[in-house]
C-alpha positions in Angstrom: 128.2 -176.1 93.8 128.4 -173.6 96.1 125.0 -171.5 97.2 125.6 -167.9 97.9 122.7 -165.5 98.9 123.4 -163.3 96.5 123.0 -166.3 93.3 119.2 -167.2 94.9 116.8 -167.5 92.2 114.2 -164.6 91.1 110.1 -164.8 91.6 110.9 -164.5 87.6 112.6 -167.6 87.9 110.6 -169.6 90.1 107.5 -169.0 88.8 108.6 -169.8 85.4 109.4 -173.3 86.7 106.3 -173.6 88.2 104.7 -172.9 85.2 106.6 -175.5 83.3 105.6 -178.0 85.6 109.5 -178.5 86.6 110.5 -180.7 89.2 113.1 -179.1 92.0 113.3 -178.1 95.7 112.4 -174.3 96.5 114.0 -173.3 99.9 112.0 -169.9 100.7 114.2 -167.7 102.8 113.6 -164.2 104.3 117.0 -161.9 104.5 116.0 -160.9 107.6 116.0 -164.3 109.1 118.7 -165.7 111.2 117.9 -169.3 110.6 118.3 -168.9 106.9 120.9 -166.9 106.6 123.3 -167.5 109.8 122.0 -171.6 110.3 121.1 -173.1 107.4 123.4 -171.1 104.9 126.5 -173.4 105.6 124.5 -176.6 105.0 123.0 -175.3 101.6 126.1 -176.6 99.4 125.9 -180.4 100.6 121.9 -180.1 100.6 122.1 -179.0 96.9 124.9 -181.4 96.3 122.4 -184.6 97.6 119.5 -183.3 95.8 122.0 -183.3 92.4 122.6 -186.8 92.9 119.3 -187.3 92.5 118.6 -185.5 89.5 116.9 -182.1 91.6 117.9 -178.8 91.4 118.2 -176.2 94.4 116.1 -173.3 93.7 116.6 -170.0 96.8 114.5 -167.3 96.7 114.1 -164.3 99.1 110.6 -163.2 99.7 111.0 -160.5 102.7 114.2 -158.3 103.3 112.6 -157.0 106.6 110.3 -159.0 108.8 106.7 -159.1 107.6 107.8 -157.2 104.8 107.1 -158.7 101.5 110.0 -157.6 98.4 106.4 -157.2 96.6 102.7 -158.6 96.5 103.6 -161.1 93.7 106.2 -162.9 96.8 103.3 -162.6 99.3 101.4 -164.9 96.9 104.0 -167.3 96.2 104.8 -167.7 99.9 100.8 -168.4 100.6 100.8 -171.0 97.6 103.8 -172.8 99.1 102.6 -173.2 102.1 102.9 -169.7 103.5 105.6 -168.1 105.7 108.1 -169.5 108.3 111.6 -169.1 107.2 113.4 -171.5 105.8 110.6 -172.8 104.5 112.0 -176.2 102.1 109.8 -178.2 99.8 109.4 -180.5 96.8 107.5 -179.3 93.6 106.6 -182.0 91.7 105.4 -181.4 87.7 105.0 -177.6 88.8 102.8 -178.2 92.1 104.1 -177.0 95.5 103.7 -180.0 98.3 101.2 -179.5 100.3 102.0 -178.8 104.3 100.9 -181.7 105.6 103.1 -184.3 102.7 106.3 -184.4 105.1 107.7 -182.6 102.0 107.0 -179.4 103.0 108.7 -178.3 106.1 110.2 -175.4 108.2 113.5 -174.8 109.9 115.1 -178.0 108.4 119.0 -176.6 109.0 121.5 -178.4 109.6 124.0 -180.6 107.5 122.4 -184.1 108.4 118.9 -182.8 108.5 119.5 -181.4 105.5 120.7 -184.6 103.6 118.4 -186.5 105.4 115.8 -184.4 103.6 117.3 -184.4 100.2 117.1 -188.0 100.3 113.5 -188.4 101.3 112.7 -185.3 98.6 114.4 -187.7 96.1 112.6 -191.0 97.2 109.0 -188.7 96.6 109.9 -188.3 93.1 
């Protein structure tokens, strides 16, 4: 499957899922940011085709266009109950509840290829 910035999930979306108590991985991003749109863009498609190995979807979503810019309160929120912002923020929601910071399953910056896999593997492995 190939990820494209302009498919990335909606707060609709996400929140819905949390609400569910779905299992996936949310990879917060900012528009604005460099290292989510320039380095960890390219690696997105093999991430997201590890985690589907393993049975987890990919779920993007954008919560700031411009730097500390929220698209709308209702992102501000969802970034604080993930874990708040730093961009790309990655992380494993488990029956509908975020990972905490400090689980090792909620992490910033993880961008390249082999970080990313490496990841998608322990994301799996916490399931």
């Amino acid at each position: 499957m190939s990820i494209d910035l302009s498919s990335r999930a909606t707060l609709t979306d996400v929140e819905a899922r949390l609400a569910a108590g779905d299992n996936f991985v949310l990879n917060q991003i900012a528009e604005w940011c460099p290292d989510c749109t320039v380095r960890q863009h390219p690696a997105l498609a093999a991430f997201d085709a590890a985690l589907a190995r393993g049975g987890l979807p990919l779920v993007t979503v954008c919560v700031q266009k411009a730097r500390d810019v929220y698209l709308s309160d209702a992102h501000a929120q969802l970034s604080e109950r993930i874990g708040g912002a730093g961009y790309p923020r990655t992380l494993l929601v488990r029956n509908g509840q975020p990972a905490s910071r400090d689980s090792g399953l909620n992490r910033v910056e993880v961008m390249s290829e082999p970080e990313l896999i490496a990841y998608a593997e322990a994301l799996i492995a916490a399931l």
